[in-house]
N, C-alpha and C positions, 0 to 999 in steps of 0.2 A: 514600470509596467513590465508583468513577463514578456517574452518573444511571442509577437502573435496575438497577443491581448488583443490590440486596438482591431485587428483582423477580425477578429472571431465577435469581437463585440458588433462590427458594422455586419457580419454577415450571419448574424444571432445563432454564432455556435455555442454548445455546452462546453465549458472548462472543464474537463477533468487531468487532474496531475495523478501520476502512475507512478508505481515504487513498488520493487520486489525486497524480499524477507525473507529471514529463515527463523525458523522456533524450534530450541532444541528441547531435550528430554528437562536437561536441568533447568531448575529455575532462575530467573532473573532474584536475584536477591537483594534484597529492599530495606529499607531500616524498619527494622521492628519494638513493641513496646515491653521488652526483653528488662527486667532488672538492670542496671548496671553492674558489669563486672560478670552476667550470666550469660554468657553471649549464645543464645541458640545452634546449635549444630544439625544440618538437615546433609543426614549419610544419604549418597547417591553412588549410582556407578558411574564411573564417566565414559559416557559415548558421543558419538560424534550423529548418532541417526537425531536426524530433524525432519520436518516440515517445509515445505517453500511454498511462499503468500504471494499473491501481486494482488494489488489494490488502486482501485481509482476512488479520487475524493473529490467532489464537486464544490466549490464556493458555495450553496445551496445546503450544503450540510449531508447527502447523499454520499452512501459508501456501497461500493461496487469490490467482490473477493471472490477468491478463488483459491482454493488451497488443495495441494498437491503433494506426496511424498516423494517426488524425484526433483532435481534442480528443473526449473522453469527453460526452456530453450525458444527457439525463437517460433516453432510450430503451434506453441503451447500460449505463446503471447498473441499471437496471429488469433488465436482462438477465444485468448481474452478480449481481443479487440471488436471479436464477433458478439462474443455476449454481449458487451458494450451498446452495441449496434442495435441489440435486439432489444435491450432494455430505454435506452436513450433515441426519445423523438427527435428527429433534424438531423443539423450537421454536431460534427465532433470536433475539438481541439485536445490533442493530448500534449498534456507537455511533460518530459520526461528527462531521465538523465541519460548520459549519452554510454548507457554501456553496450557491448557488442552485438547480446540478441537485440538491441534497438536496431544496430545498423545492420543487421545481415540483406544477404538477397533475399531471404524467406518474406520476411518485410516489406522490402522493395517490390517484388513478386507480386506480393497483397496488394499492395499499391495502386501498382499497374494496374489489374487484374478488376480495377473498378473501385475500388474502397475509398479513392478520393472524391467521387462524388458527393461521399457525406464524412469523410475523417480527413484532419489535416496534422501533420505530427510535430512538434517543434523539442528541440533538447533545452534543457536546462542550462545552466554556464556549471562546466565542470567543478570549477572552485567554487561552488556555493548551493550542498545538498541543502542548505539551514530554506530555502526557497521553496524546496517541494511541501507542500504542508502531509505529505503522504508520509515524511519522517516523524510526523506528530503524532499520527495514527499507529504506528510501532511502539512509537514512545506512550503512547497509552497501553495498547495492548500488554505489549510485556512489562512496562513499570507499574501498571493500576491491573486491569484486569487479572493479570497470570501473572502480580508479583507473588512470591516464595510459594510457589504451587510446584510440587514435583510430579511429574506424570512418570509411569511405569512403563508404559509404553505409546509406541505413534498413536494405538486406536486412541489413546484415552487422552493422548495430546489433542489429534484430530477431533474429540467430542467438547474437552476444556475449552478449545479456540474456537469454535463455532458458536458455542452459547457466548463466549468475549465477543465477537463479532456482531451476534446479534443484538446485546445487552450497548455496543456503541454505536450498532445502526440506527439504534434509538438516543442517543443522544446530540440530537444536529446539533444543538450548540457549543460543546465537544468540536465536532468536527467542525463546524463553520470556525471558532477560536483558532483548528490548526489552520486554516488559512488565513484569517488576517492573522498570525503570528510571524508570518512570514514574511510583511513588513510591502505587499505588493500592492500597491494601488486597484481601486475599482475591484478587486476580488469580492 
C-alpha cells in the first residue's frame, strides 16, 4: 500500500500522485517503420529551451496539468495545489516524490495557512519513482503522443502538448493502467 493509503481511504480522500517534467524542443525519438539500413535523419538545432509540466493522476483515470515555460518552483506548485482544490470535491492526498520545491517553507506555509483542512501530502520512498504512476503519463506523452515530432519552437511545443494532453485526458484506461502498473494495492 502507498504511504497514507489506508488514511485517505478511511477518511474518503482523493488519491492524486504528482510528478513534474520537462519537454524539450527536440523529439523523443522512437522506432520507426524506416527500410532497414535507411535509417531516418530528423536535422534539429540543439537547445536546451523546454517546457515544465506538473501533473496529478488519480486511480480514477482523471489527469490534472499545468504547463509552464519556466522551471516549476515551489510558489508555482502551491498554485498547482490550488487548482487541485478547485477542481477536486473533499479532501486530497497527494503523494509525491520528495524533491525540494516539495519540502520548502513555501509549502509548509500553505500548509499552516489552512490547506490541511482538505489536503494531506505524503513523499513517495526515494528509491522507487517506478511507484508514481505519474512517470507513466510522461512515458506516454513523449514516447506515444510527441514521439519523433520536432517542434520549432515553445509556442508550437506549447500547442503539440496540449492537444497530447487532451487526446490522454481522454483515455482513463490509459491512465487508470499507469496506476495499477505501479504494482500498489487498492489503487
Amino acid at each position: 500500500m502507498a504511504p497514507g493509503q489506508k488514511k485517505a481511504h478511511q477518511e474518503k480522500r482523493t488519491i492524486v500522485f504528482v510528478d513534474e517534467s520537462g519537454f524539450y524542443l527536440l523529439p523523443s525519438v522512437v522506432r520507426t517503420f524506416a527500410p532497414r539500413g535507411q535509417t531516418p535523419v530528423v536535422r534539429e538545432r540543439l537547445t536546451r529551451d523546454h517546457l515544465s509540466a506538473i501533473s496529478g493522476i488519480t486511480p480514477a483515470g482523471k489527469l490534472y496539468m499545468q504547463v509552464q515555460a519556466t522551471p516549476f518552483r515551489s510558489p508555482q506548485v502551491v498554485g498547482f495545489l490550488q487548482r487541485l482544490h478547485r477542481h477536486i470535491r473533499g479532501k486530497v492526498l497527494v503523494l509525491w516524490d520528495g524533491a525540494p520545491i516539495h519540502r520548502s517553507n513555501v509549502i509548509k506555509e500553505y500548509l499552516a495557512a489552512g490547506a490541511t483542512k482538505w489536503l494531506h501530502l505524503e513523499r513517495l520512498p526515494a528509491y522507487a519513482p517506478e511507484l508514481n504512476p505519474d512517470e507513466g503519463v510522461w512515458h506516454h506523452l513523449k514516447g506515444v503522443e510527441l514521439r519523433n515530432l520536432p517542434c520549432h519552437d515553445l509556442q508550437e511545443l506549447g500547442r503539440e502538448l496540449r492537444k497530447a494532453k487532451e487526446r490522454l485526458r481522454h483515455k482513463t484506461l490509459v491512465l487508470r493502467a499507469c496506476c495499477r502498473r505501479t504494482g500498489l494495492s487498492n489503487v
